[in-house]
C-alpha positions, 0 to 999 in steps of 0.5 A: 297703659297707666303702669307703662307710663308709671316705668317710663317716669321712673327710668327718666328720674334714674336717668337723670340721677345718674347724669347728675351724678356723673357731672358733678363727678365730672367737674370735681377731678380737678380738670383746669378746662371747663366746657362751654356750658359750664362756662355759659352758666358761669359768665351768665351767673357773673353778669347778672350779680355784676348788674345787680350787685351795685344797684342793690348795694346802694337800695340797700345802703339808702334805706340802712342810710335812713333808718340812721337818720330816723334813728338820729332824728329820734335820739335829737328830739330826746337830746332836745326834750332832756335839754329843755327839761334841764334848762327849766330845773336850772331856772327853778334851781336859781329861783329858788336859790334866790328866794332862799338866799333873801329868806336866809337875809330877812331870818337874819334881819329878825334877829335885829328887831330887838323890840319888834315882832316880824310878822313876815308877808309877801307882796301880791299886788302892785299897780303899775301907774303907782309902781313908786307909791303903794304895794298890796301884802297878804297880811292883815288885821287877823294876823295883827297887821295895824296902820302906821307899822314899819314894813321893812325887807333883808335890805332895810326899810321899805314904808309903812302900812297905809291900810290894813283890812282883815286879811290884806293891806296897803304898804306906802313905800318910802318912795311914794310922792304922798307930801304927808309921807315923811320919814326921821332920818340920820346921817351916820356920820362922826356927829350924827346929822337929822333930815326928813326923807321926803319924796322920791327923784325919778330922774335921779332914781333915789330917795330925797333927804331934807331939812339937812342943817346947811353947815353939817358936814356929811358927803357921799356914800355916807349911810342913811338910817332911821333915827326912830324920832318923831310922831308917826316915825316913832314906829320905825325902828331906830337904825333901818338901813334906808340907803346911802347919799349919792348926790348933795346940792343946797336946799331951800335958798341955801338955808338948808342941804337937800341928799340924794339918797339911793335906796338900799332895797330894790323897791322895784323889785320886791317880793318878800317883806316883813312887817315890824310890830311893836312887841309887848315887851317893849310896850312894858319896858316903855311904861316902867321907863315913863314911870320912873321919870 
């Protein structure tokens, strides 16, 4: 029995084969009809691409749409980061370009302290309610910081040490309204002219010039420099660029002219300053120049 139905099985597989092969044969002779069988597969195969084929082109083409706009929103955040990063290195490229433009000018402004040894500092402290009084420097004693020294910018002067400890000090800004805080001042004019830097206008924004003799001839724009004269403003030196005149009204009854002075150096703005020591060799030159009167 099992080797009856072995045979059975093995003459259906050679039928079939041999069917098979007839009807490719069949359909390969170039025959312009097609049988109604053939043409049933034919129009059931069409119908199931056609229902199928629009419905998998769009599933095909939402998720391909969405793998764009990952890819997109992927490439935007690193556009985004790199644009970030760029406008950060922009910012510390200017800052930095600044403060090396103002260290360029205050290398330059050492050069024209003849007889002055710049001890350079920079500002670490400012109190808001006497942001036009006083500012705190890190340099002190241990670097020869010394009260009374002139404190100066690339701009000009700035004040002078009010206090100095071991490693910090005070600054008095010229702007402070400290009645003993009183600067020697000259007019460059074609007959230099004397006044005292004393105070501060806020309303104006510029520095006060008094004492200014009633009929010297001076007018705006003109520049205002250290003169290097008196007890305590001896430790300025002479021609500090303080700034020009802005405004001039009478002073004192009409005996004397009051200048309004605009500073040359934002001092609302500082950071970099340096400190004007008196070098010995101008101390040596002072005492043979004592000497020989």
């Amino acid at each position: 029995m099992p080797q009856f139905f072995l045979n059975k099985r093995l003459v259906i597989l050679l039928v079939s084969i041999i069917v098979l092969v007839a009807l490719i044969g069949f359909s390969l002779n170039g025959r312009k009809d097609v049988t109604w069988p053939e043409q049933f597969v034919k129009d059931t195969v069409g119908l199931v691409q056609a229902t199928f084929h629009q419905p998998a082109q769009y599933v095909a083409g939402f998720f391909e749409n969405v793998g764009d706009l990952k890819r997109t929103y992927e490439e935007n955040e690193v556009l985004k980061a790199r644009l970030d990063e760029r406008m950060q290195l922009e910012a510390k490229v200017s800052e930095l370009e600044t403060e090396n433009d103002k260290l360029r000018e205050q290398m330059d402004k050492e050069s024209d302290l003849k007889a002055y040894d710049p001890i350079e500092a920079t500002v670490i402290a400012r109190n808001p309610d006497r942001w036009h009084d006083v500012i705190a420097i890190d340099k002190g004693k241990v670097h020869n910081v010394e009260e009374n020294m002139a404190v100066i910018t690339s701009g000009g002067l700035i004040g002078k040490v009010k206090h100095a400890s071991q490693f910090t000090s005070t600054v008095q800004l010229i702007s402070s309204s400290d009645r003993t805080n009183r600067v020697s001042a000259k007019i460059q004019a074609e007959k230099p002219v004397y006044g005292l830097i004393e105070g501060y206008d806020e309303e104006e924004q510029a520095l006060l010039l008094r004492r200014i003799p009633f009929d010297a001839e001076i007018k705006e724009k003109q520049k205002v420099v250290t003169s290097g004269l008196g007890g305590e403003d001896g430790v300025f030196p002479s021609g500090l660029v303080i700034g020009e005149i802005t405004k001039i009204e009478p002073d004192e009854y009409g005996l004397t002219q009051k200048a309004y002075i605009k500073p040359s150096t934002d001092l609302y703005d500082l950071d970099h300053v340096m400190v004007a020591k008196r070098s010995t060799v101008m101390s040596e030159d002072s005492l043979e120049a004592e000497e020989e009167e």
